[in-house]
C-alpha positions as semicolon CSV with decimal commas, in nm:
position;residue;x (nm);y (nm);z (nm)
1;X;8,406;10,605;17,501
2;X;8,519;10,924;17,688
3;X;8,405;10,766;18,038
4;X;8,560;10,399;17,993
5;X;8,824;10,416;17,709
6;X;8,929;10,813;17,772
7;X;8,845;10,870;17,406
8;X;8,651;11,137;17,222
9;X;8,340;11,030;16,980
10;X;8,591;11,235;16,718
11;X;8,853;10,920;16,766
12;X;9,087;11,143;16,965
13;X;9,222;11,095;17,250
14;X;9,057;11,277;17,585
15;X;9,271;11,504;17,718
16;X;9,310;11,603;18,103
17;X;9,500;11,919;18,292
18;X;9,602;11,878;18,636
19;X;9,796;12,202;18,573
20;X;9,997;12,391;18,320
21;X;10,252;12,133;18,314
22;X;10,119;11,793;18,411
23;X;9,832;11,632;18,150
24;X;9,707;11,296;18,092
25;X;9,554;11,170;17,790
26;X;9,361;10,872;17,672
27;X;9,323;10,574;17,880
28;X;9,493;10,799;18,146
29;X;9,207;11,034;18,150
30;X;8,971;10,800;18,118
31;X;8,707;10,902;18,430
32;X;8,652;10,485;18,489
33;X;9,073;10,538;18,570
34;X;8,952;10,669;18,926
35;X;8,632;10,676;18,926
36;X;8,586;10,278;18,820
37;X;8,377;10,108;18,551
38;X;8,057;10,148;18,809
39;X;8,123;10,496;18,913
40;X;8,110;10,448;19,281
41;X;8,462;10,541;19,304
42;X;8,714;10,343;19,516
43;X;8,991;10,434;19,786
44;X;9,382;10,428;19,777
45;X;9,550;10,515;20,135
46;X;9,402;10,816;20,241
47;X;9,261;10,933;19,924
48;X;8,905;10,873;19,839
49;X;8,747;10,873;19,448
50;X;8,379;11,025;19,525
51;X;8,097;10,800;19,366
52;X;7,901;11,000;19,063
53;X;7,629;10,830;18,993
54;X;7,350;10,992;18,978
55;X;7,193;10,874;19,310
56;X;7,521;11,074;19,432
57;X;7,549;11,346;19,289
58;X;7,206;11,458;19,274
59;X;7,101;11,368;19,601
60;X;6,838;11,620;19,761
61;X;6,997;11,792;20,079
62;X;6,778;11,689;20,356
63;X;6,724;11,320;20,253
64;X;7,069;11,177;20,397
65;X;6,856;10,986;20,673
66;X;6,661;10,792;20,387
67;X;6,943;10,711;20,195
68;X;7,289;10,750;20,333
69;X;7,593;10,670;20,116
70;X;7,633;10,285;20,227
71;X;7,947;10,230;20,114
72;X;8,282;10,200;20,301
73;X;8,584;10,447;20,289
74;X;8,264;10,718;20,130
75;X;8,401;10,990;19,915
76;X;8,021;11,112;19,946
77;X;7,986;11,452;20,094
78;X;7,645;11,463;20,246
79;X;7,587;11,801;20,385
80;X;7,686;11,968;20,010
81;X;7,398;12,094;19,758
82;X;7,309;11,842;19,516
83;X;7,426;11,909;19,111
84;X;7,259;12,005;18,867
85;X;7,369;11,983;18,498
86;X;7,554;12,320;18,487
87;X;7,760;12,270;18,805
88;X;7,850;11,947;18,716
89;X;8,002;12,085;18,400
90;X;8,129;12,308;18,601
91;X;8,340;12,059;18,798
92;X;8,412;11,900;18,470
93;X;8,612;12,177;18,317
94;X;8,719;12,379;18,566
95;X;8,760;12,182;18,865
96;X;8,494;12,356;19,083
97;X;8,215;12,148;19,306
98;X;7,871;12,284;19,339
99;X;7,971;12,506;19,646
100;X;8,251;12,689;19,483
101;X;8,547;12,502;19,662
102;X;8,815;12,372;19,432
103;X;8,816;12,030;19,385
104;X;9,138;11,833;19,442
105;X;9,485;11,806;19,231
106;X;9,408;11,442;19,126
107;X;9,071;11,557;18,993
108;X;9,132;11,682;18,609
109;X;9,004;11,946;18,407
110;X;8,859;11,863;18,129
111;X;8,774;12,116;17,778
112;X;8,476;11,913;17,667
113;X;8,251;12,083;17,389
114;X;7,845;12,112;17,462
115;X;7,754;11,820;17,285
116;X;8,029;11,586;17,446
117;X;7,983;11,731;17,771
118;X;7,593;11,646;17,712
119;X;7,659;11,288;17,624
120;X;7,911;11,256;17,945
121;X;7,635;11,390;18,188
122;X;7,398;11,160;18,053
123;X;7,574;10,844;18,087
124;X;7,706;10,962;18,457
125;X;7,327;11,023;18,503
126;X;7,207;10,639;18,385
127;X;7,501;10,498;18,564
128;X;7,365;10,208;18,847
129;X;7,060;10,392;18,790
130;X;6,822;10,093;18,666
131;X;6,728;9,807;18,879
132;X;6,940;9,485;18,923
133;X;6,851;9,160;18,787
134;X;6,913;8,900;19,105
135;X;6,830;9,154;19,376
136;X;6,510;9,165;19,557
137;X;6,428;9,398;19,886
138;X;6,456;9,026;20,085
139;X;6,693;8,855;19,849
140;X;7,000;8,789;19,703
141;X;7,010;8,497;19,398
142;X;7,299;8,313;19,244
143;X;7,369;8,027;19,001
144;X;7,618;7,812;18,967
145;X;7,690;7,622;18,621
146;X;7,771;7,266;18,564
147;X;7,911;7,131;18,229
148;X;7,763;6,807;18,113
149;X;8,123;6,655;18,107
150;X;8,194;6,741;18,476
151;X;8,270;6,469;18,709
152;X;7,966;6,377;18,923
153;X;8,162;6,297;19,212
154;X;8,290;6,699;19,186
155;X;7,994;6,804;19,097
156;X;7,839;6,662;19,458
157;X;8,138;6,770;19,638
158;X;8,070;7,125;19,533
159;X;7,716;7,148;19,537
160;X;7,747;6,987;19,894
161;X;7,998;7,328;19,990
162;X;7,723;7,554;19,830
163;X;7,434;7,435;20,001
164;X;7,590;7,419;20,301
165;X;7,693;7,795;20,303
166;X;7,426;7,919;20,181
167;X;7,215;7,740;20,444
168;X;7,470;7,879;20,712
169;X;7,436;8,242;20,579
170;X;7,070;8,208;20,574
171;X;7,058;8,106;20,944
172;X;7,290;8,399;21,095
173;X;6,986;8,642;20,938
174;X;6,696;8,436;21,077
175;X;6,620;8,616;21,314
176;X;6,450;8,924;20,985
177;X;6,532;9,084;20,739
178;X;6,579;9,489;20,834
179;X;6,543;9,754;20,560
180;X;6,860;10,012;20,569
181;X;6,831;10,261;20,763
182;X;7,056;10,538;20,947
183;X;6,988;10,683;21,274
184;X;7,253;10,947;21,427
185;X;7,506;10,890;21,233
186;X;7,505;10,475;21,269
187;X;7,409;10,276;20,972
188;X;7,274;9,949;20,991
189;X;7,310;9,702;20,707
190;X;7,092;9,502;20,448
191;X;7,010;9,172;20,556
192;X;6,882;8,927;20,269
193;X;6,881;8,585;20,210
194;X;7,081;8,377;19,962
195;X;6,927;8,194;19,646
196;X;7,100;7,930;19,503
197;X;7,022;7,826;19,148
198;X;7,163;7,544;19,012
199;X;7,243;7,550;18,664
200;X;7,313;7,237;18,450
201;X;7,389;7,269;18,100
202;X;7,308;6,978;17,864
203;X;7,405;6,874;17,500
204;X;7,668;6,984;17,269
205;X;7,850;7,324;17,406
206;X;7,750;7,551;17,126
207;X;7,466;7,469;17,251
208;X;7,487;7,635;17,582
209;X;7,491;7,970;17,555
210;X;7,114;7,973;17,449
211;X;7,014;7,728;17,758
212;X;7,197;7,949;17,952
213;X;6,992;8,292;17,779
214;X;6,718;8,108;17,840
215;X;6,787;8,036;18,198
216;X;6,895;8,369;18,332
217;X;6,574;8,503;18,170
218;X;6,395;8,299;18,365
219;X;6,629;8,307;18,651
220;X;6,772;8,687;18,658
221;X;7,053;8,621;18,921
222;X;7,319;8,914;19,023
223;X;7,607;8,723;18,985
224;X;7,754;8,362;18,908
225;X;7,952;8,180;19,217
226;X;8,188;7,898;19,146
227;X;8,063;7,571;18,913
228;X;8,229;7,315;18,736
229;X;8,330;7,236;18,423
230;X;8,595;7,006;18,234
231;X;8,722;7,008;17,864
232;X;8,561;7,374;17,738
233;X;8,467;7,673;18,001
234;X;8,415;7,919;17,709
235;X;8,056;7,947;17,637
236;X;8,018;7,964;17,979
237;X;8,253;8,298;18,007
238;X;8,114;8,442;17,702
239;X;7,756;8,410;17,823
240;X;7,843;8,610;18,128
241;X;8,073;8,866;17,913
242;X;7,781;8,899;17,703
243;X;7,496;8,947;17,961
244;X;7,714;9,144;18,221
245;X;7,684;8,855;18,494
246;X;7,999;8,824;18,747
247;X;8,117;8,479;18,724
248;X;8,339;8,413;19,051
249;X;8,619;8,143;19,035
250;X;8,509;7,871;18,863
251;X;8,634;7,521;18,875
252;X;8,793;7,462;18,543
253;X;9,122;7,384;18,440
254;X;9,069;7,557;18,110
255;X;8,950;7,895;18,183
256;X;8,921;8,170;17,908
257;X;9,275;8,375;17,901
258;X;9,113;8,718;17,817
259;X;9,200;8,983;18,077
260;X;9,042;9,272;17,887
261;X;8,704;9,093;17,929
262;X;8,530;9,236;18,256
263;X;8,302;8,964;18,427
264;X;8,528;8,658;18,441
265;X;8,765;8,641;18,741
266;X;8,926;8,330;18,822
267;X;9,196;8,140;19,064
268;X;9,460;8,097;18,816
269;X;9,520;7,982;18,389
270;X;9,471;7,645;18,436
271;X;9,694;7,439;18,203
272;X;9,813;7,737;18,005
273;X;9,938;7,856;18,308
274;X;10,107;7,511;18,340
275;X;10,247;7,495;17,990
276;X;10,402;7,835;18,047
277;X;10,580;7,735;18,383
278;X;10,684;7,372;18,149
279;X;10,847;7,634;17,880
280;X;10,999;7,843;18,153
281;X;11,163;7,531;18,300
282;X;11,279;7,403;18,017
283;X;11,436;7,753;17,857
284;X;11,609;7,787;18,207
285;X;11,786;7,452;18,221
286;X;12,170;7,413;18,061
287;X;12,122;7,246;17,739
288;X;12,440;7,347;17,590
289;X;12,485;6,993;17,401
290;X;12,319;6,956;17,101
291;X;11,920;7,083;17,095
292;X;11,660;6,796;17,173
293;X;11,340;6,757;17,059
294;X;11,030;6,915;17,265
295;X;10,777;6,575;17,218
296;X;10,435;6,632;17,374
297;X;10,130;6,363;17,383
298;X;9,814;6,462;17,473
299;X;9,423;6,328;17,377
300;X;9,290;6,529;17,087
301;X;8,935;6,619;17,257
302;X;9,091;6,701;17,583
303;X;9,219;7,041;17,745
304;X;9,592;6,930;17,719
305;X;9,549;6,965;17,299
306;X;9,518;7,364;17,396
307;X;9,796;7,331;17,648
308;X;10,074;7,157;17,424
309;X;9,913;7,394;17,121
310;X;10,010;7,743;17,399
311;X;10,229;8,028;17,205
312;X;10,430;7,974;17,536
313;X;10,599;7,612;17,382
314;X;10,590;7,776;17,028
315;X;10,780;8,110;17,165
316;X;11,062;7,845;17,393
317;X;11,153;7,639;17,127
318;X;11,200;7,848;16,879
319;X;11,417;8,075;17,079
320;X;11,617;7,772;17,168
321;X;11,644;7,622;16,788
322;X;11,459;7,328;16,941
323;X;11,211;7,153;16,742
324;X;10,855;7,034;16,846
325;X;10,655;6,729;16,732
326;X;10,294;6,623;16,879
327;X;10,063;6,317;16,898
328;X;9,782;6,358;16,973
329;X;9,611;5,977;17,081
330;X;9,258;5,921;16,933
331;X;9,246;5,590;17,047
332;X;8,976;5,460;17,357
333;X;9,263;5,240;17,555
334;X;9,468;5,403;17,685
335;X;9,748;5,177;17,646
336;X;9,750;5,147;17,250
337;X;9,806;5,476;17,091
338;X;9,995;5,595;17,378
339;X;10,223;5,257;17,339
340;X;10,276;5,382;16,950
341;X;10,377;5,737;17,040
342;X;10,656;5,680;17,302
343;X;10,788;5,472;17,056
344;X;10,884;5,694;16,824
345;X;11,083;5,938;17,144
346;X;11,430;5,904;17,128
347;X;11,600;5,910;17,459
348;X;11,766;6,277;17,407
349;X;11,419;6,400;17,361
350;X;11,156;6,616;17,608
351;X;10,885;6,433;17,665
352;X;10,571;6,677;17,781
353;X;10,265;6,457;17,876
354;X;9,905;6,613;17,884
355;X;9,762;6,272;17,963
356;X;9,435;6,195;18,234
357;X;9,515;5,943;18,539
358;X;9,416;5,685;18,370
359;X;9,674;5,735;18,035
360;X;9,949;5,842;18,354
361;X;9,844;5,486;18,514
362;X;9,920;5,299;18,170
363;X;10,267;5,385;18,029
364;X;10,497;5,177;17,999
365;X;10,763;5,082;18,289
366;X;11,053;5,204;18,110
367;X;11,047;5,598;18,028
368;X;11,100;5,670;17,670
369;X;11,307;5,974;17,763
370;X;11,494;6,110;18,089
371;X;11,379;6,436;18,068
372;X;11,024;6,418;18,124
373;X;10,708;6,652;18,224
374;X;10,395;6,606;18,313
375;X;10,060;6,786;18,425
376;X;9,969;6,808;18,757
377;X;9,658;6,915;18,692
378;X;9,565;6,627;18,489
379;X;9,747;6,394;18,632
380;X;9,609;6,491;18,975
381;X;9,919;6,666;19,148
382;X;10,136;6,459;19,387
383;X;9,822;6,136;19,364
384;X;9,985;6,091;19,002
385;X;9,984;5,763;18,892
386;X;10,354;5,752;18,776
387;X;10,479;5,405;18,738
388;X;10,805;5,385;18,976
389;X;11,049;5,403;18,694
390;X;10,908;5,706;18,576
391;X;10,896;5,886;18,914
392;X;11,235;5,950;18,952
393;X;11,308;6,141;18,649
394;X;10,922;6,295;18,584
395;X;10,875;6,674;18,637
396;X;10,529;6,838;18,780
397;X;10,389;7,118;18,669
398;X;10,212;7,239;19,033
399;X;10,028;7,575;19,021
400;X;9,938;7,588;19,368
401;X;10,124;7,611;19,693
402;X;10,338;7,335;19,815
403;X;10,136;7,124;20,063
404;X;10,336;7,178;20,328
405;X;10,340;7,552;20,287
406;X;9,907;7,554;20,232
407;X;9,896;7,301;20,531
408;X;9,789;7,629;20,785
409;X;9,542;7,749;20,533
410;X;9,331;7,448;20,462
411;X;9,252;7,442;20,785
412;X;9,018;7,636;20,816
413;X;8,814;7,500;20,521
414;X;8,834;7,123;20,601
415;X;8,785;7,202;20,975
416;X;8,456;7,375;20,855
417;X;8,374;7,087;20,636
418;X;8,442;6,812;20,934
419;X;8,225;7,021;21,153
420;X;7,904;7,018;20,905
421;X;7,955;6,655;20,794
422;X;8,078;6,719;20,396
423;X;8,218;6,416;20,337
424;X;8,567;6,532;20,170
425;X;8,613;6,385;19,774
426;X;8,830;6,643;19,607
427;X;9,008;6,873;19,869
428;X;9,102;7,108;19,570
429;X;8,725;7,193;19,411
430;X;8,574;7,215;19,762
431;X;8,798;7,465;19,919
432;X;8,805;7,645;19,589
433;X;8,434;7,653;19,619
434;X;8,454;7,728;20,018
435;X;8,708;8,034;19,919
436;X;8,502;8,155;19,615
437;X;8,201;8,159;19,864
438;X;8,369;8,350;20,134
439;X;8,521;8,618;19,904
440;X;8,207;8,698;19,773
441;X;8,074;8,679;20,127
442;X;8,303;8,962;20,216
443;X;8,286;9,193;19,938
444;X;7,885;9,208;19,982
445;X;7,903;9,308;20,312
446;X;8,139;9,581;20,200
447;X;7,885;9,692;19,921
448;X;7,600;9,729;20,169
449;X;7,341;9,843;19,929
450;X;7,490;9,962;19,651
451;X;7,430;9,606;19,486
452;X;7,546;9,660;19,126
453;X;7,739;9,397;18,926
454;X;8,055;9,608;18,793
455;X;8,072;9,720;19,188
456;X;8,148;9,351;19,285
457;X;8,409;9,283;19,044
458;X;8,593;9,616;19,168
459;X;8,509;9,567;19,482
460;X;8,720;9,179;19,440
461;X;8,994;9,375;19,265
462;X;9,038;9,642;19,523
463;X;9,022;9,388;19,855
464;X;9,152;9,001;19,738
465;X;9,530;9,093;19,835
466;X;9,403;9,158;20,181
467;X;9,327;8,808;20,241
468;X;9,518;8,562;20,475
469;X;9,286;8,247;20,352
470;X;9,369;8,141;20,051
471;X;9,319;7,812;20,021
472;X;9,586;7,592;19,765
473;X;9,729;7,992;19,685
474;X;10,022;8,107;19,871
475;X;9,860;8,476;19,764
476;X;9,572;8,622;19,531
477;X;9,569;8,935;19,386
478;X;9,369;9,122;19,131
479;X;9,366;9,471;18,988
480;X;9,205;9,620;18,656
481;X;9,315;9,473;18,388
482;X;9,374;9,097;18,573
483;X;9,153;8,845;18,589
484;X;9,373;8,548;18,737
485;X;9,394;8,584;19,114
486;X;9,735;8,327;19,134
487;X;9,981;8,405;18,869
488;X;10,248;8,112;18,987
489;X;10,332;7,823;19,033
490;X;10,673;7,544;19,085
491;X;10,805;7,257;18,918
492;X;10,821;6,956;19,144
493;X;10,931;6,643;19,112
494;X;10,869;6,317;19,368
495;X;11,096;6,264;19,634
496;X;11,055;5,869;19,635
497;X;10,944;5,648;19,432
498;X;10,637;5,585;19,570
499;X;10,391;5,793;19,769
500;X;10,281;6,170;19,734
501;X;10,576;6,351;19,882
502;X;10,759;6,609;19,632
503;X;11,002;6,904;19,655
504;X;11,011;7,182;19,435
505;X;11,274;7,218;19,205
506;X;11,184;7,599;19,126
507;X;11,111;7,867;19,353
508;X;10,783;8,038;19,278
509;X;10,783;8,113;18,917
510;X;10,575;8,394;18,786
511;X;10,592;8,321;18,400
């Protein structure tokens, strides 16, 4: 509680003096503020957050040879004495290190009793102290999950990615694997392989969390790199919540919207992000005339039920005075219930459609209404089905980047593809699998050997902004306290009535 939440055992808030006039207090003197959730610090400009872990701070002078700090931008100072428990409280309260020098401004003081400063020691003490599942002296291992209701022609298309770069990263290190090591000041990295295990859940999803218990226990793995899944993601992110597992950008278009949960990091909301940039467009636009309905259809055991159910549509309408009906379509043709539905839309109404290709592919040729939405996710962006009639007055929801604008940046990823012979069946889940891959690439090489878990994830929050590939994103970004890396998205509409050119009707809307 004091180290994370900046709260005393009492219930109080933790209190912090920079000096007599400048305090901070509770989630502001948290230590995990500056000193992050692992406690391997981080780095902002010039100034550097030490690590305090114990491996830090009581490192025997002497021993800097056998186990330099491996981290980049090191607040580690290895020529000081190491601490024991009284300088370290020392430090605490009065802003002293172990060789009497003051410490710095940013660095509180804190008036902790015995007993609290006791418990705070020992915690900083067990911090990345215990061995990590997944991580081997030679090896690295990973899983990636797979739903039962994923497609199987995405499900080859990313496994094909993950092989592939796994197999690629294994043969740039086949020449050995070197232990660390430091010699005159130079330090030479880690080398281990990658493990990939592949995860495939089965059944009913409450049952999933205990195939997945069962698996990890099996399978300890440090961290989870993309997978797949379709209508529900959630047992999937609460497994990994619960077992303190990174899970790395998924594909699924119905991610878990939590951002105080720690593990979970992914591209963007999925259809709640779409049903907020629908509500946004539809608040924005003059409707001055009398209020129309807001009429959305969607299949009852699919992902647009939690889309057209989002507090976003609730929040819109009722600021507008604008009433909201649903139908939800239970029937197996597509045609039928979807038939019944649109004929109950009168032509003043907003029509909002949550509907799969193949509902998209069977409306009728005349729309119901003239002011009409529809998913791009589900619907499968600009390759939308959209009978002609329909095209010229439908709206897209597109979280992504235009494809003109993202034209530069797939590049890269479907050059890489063409080069190793991955056939390309769904641009979208193999470059998000490519880009998931490469992130996590990067951030390991920037951990060296301090391979611990929370370390990752700050380690992704600290460095994602800083990259130029980002696949269907015009930008990520993460911090603490976000766990969607794209935050956007436009409304589009077709430019013609056939083919798979559009044009934004938005700019970039951050809802």
């Amino acid at each position: 509680m004091i180290y994370r939440q900046g709260m005393m055992p009492s219930g109080a808030a933790l209190t912090g003096e920079r000096d007599r006039d400048t305090q901070v207090t509770g989630a502001e003197a948290a230590c995990a503020k500056c000193h992050r959730r692992s406690g391997l610090g981080s780095s902002e400009g010039q100034i550097i957050i030490p690590p305090i872990t114990s491996q830090y701070l009581h490192r025997t002078r002497g021993r800097e040879s056998a186990r330099p700090d491996l981290r980049a931008a090191s607040g580690f100072i290895p020529s000081r004495k190491p601490y024991d428990a009284a300088s370290l409280a020392r430090a605490i309260r009065d802003g002293v290190d172990v060789s009497g020098r003051k410490l710095s401004y940013l660095m509180p003081r804190y008036k902790l009793g015995d007993a609290d400063m006791a418990m705070l020691i020992a915690y900083l003490d067990d911090l990345a102290r215990d061995p990590v599942p997944g991580v081997s002296d030679h090896t690295l291992h990973f899983a990636t999950i797979i739903t039962p209701d994923s497609d199987p022609a995405k499900r080859q298309a990313m496994l094909d990615v993950l092989n592939q770069f796994f197999t690629d990263k294994n043969e740039f290190i086949r020449g050995g694997i070197r232990p660390m090591q430091a010699a005159g000041g130079v330090q030479f990295r880690v080398s281990r392989r990658w493990q990939l295990h592949v995860w495939e859940l089965t059944g009913p999803s409450n049952s999933w969390g205990g195939q997945l218990d069962r698996r990890i226990a099996s399978e300890p793995v440090f961290a989870v790199i993309s997978g797949l899944g379709s209508r529900t993601w959630a047992p999937v992110h609460e497994f990994c919540e619960r077992n303190r597992v990174p899970c790395l950008f998924p594909n699924t278009d119905m991610p878990v919207v939590a951002e105080t949960d720690f593990y979970d990091v992914y591209f963007n909301k999925g259809v709640m992000l779409e049903a907020a940039l629908i509500a946004n467009d539809i608040r924005q636009r003059d409707r001055a005339a009398a209020k129309p309905r807001i009429v959305q259809i969607f299949r009852f055991d699919d992902i647009g039920a939690a889309a057209a159910a989002a507090s976003a549509f609730a929040a819109s309408a009722q600021r507008d005075g604008m009433e909201t009906i649903s139908f939800a379509l239970r029937e197996a043709h597509p045609d039928s219930g979807l038939a019944q539905s649109l004929r109950q839309v009168r032509p003043s109404d907003i029509v909002v459609l949550w509907l799969r290709e193949a509902d998209i592919a069977a409306l009728p040729q005349i729309p119901a209404a003239a002011d009409v939405y529809v998913s791009g996710l589900m619907a499968n962006l600009e390759e939308a089905p959209l009978p002609p009639t329909w095209r010229i007055s439908a709206r897209i929801s597109y979280p992504f980047d235009l494809p003109d604008a993202r034209k530069f940046r797939m590049n890269y990823p479907l050059a890489w593809m063409k080069i190793r012979h991955i056939a390309s069946v769904d641009e979208r889940v193999q470059s998000n699998t490519y880009l998931a891959c490469g992130i996590l690439a990067e951030q390991l090489t920037s951990m060296q050997d301090d391979f611990v878990r929370d370390y990752l994830i700050e380690r992704i929050e600290d460095m994602l902004s800083h990259r130029v590939l980002s696949g269907f994103y015009p930008r990520l970004g993460l911090g603490p306290g976000q766990r969607f890396a794209s935050k956007g998205g436009y409304i589009v509409h077709f430019r013609e009535s056939s083919g798979t050119q559009i044009a934004a009707d938005t700019d970039w809307i951050v809802p």
